[in-house]
N, C-alpha and C positions, 0 to 999 in steps of 0.2 A: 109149553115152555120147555125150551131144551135143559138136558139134566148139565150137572157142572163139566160130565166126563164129557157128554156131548159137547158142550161149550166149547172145553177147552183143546179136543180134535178137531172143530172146526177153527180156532183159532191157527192152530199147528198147521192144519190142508192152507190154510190161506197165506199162511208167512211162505210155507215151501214154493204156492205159485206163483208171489210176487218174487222172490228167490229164484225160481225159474225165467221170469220175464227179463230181471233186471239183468240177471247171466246171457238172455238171449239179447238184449240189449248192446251188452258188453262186448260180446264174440262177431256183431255186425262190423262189416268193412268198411273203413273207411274209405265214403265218396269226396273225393273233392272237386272243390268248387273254382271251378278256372274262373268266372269271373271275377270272384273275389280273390282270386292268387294276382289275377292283372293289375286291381287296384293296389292290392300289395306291391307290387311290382313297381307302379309308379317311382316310388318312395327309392329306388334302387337305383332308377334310369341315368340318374348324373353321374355313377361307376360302369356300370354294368348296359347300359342302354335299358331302353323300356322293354324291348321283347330278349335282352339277352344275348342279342350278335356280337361281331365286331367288338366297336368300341376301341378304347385303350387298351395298348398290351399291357399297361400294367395290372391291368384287372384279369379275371378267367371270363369266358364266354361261358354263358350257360346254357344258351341255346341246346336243347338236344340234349343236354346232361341227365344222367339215371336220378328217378327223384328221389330214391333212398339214400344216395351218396348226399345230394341237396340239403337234406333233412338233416345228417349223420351232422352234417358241418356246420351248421346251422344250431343244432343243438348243442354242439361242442364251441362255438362260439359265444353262445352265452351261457355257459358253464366257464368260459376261458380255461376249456382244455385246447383251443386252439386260439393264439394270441395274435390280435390285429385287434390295434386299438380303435376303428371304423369297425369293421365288421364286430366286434363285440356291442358296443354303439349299438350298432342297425341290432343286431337278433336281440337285444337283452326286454323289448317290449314283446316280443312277438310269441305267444301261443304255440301250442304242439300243431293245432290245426292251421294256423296261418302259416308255420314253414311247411307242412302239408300240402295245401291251398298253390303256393308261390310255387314250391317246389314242379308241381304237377303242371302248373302255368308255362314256364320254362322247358320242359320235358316234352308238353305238349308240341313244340316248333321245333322244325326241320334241322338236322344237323345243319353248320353249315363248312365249304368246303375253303382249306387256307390252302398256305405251300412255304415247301422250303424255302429256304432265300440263298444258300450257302451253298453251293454246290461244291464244293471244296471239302466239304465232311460231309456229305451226305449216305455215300459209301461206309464211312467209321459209325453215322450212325443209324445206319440201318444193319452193319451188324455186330451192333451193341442191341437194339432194339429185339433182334429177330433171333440172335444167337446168345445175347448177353456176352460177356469178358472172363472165361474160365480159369485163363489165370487165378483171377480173385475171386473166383466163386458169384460172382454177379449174373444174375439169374436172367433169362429174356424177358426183357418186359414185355412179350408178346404173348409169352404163357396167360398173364393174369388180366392182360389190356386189350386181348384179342390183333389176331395178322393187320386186323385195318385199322385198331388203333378204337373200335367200339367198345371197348371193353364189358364185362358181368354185369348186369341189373344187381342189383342190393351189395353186393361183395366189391366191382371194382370201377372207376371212375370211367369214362369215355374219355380217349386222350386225343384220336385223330381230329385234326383241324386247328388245337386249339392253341394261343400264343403262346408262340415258340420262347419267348424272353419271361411271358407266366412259369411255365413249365421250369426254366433256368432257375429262376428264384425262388422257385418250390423244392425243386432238390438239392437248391446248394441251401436252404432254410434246413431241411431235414437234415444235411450234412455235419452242419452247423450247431445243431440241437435246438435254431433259433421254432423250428417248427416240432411238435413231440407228437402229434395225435397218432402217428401211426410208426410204431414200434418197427416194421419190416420196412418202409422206405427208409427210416433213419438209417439201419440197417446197411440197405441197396446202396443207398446214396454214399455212405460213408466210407465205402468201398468206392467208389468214382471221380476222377481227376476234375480240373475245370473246363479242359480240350473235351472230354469224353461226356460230362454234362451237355457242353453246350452243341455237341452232336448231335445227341439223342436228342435234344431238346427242339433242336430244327428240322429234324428230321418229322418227328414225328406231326408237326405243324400241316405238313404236306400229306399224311394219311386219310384216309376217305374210303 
């Protein structure tokens, strides 16, 4: 029979290993599960389409988008730090792992490729895009969106291909204050005309 000191050091060794397990538990990466983001996905298809393309301009394409930004917004939707009374709707059931899941669904499929339509400002906004508006301090969105419009995994959205009139009403939302989640586009935008939005905005539609 063990003594009580013994006792209670083996008690002590076995709390620490389970404390190790469940830390190693913890620190494992998250895999996700594309078929279950698919089925999530369903639930999207009458905005969004089922895989993410196309679709209505009013909505964003997701196709091909970074899944951290997915997630970012997603979360920030049902927090209603980001306000659209649909998309709060849609994320306010959904789990850290299901906008994971969905996320990584969408991310998994091929960008796809759009175009200008305006050839009239395409010039103004390619260089707004590429050089930004020094006059006002308006920085190129190609610093932080990448030359083709791919922009940063985890830091910054992928913008080439995507609807040109989404894009419009995202930064004149940010302009606006009607949109807050991100402090530096409010920023960008609010420095930027409606000629000079709806540039960039075409512009970058056509990157690839």
């Amino acid at each position: 029979m063990k003594s009580p000191v013994a006792f209670a050091s083996s008690l002590v060794l076995a709390a620490l290993m389970a404390g190790s397990v469940h830390a190693a538990e913890a620190a494992a990466p998250f895999k996700p599960d594309l078929a279950r983001g698919q089925a999530i996905a369903v639930t999207c298809g009458a905005c969004h389409t089922n895989d993410g393309t196309r679709g209505l301009p009013t909505y964003p394409i997701l196709q091909g988008q970074h899944p951290e930004y997915l997630v970012k917004q997603l979360t920030e939707f049902k927090a209603n730090k980001r306000v659209n009374p649909i998309m709060n709707g849609m994320a306010a059931p959904l789990t850290e792992a299901d906008m994971k899941n969905v996320a990584a669904f969408y991310a998994s499929k091929k960008p796809v490729a759009g175009a200008a339509k305006n050839k009239d400002t395409v010039a103004l906004g390619e260089l707004i895009y590429r050089g930004g508006i020094a006059e006002r301090k308006v920085p190129a969105c190609a610093g932080c969106h990448g030359p083709s419009g791919a922009g940063i995994p985890v830091q910054y959205p992928r913008l080439g291909g995507q609807h040109a009139e989404y894009v419009e009403a995202q930064l004149t939302a940010f302009r606006s204050g009607a949109r807050t989640n991100s402090p530096q586009m409010m920023d960008i935008a609010g420095r930027m005309s409606d000629a000079e939005i709806k540039a960039v905005s075409d512009y970058v539609a056509g990157l690839h």
